[in-house]
N, C-alpha and C positions, 0 to 999 in steps of 0.2 A: 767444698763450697760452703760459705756459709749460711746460718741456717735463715734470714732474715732472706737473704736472694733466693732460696729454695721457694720460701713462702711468696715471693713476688713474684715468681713461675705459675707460682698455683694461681695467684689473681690476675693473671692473663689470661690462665686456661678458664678461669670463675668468668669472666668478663663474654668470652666467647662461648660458653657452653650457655649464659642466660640468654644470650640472642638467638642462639640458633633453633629455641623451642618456638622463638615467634613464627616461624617459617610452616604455614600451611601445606606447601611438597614435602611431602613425605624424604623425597630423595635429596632438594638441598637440606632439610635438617639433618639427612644422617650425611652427607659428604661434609658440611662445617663440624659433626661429633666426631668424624673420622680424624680430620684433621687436629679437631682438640685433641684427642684423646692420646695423639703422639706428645702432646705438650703435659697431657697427665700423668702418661708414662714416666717421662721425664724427672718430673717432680716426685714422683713415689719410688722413682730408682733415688732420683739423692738422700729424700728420707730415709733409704735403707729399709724398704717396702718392697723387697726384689718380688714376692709374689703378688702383690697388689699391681706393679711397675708390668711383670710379663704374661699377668689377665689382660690388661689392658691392651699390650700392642698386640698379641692375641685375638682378642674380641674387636680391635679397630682393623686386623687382617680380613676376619672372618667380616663384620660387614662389609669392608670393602669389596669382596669377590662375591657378597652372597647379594647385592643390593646394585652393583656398578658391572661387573664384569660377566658375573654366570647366575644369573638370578633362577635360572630355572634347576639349579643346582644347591641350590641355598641348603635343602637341609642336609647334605652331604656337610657343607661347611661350617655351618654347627654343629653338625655331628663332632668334626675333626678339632674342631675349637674346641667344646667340650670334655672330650678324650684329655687334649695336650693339656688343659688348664686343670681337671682333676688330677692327669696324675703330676702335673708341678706341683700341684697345695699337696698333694700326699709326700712326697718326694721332700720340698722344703721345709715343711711344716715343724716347727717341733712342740707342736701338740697342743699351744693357746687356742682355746677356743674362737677367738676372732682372726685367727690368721685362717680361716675356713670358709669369712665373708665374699674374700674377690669369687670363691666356688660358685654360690648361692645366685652374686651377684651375677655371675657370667652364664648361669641360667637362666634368670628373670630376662637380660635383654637378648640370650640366643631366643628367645619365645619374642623379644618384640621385634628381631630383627626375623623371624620368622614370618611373624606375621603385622609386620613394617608397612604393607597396602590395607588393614584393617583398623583406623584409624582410634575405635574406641579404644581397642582392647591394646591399641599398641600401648596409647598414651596411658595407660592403667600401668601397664608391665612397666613401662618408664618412670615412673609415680615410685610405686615399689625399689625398682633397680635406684634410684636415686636417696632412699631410704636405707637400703644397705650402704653405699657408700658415705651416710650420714655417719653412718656407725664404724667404716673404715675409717673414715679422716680423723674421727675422733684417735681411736686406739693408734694411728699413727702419726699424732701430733700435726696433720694436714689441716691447718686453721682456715683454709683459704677451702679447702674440699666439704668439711662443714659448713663454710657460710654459703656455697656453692650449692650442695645439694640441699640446704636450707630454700634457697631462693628458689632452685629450679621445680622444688616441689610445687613451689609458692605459682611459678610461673606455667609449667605444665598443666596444673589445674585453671586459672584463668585462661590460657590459650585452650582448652578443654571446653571449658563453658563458652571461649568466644566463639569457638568453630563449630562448637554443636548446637547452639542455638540456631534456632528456626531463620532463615529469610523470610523478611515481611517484605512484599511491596510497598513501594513510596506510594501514596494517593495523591492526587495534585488536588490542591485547594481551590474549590467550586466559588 
């Protein structure tokens, strides 16, 4: 495929992973990441990103069942995420130092799919996980993944300060 439609995969997936941090439920924002993250996959298998490409559907398995299906089961499936995704990047790897990021990465968000009902600390860990993929898109020529996890940081923190700010009641005018 060439590489121009690869990149316009990625601003599809860019376009829906920035909406979906608007989403104060917890659980529609991670069923729209769910579903991005198959179109992330996607795009990091064609770039030739096969570990970056099999973190991802990976870590979109593992929310799926740990968030949708057996919540009370969650850390068993980060556990299992974890296991399969260290030892792919051991197994693949041959040895750059950045091909070692999807690891990292798929720790920061098994800790926010963890703790996915703890609103501060999730969006922090999401903050973070979106910071390493700043640094994956780069080293895999994902232009569409950097301006992505550019914004989402950008967006995550303003959805951050919107939701956590305080409720004022309205006063009616005397």
């Amino acid at each position: 495929m060439e590489f121009w439609w690869i990149q316009a995969l990625g601003f599809i997936a860019f376009i829906i992973s920035v909406c979906s941090y608007q989403f104060k439920s917890q659980k529609t924002m991670y069923g729209i990441r769910i579903f991005n993250d198959n179109i992330w996959a996607i795009h990091y298998y064609l770039l030739d990103a096969p570990i970056a490409a099999l973190s991802l559907f990976i870590s979109l398995i593992r929310a799926f069942l740990s968030i949708f299906v057996w919540p009370q089961y969650k850390a068993y499936f980060i556990i299992v995420g974890l296991v399969l995704i260290c030892g792919l990047t051991f197994y693949k790897t041959t040895g750059i130092w950045h091909e070692y990021l999807p690891l990292f990465s798929a720790i920061i968000f098994s800790l926010a799919v963890y703790y996915h009902d703890q609103y501060k600390l999730n969006r922090i860990l999401m903050f973070l996980g979106a910071t390493t993929w700043l640094i994956i898109g780069f080293f895999n020529h994902s232009y569409p993944d950097m301006i992505s996890s550019s914004v989402n940081m950008v967006s995550i923190a303003i959805a951050y300060c919107r939701h956590m700010k305080p409720v004022t009641p309205i006063k009616p005018h005397n």
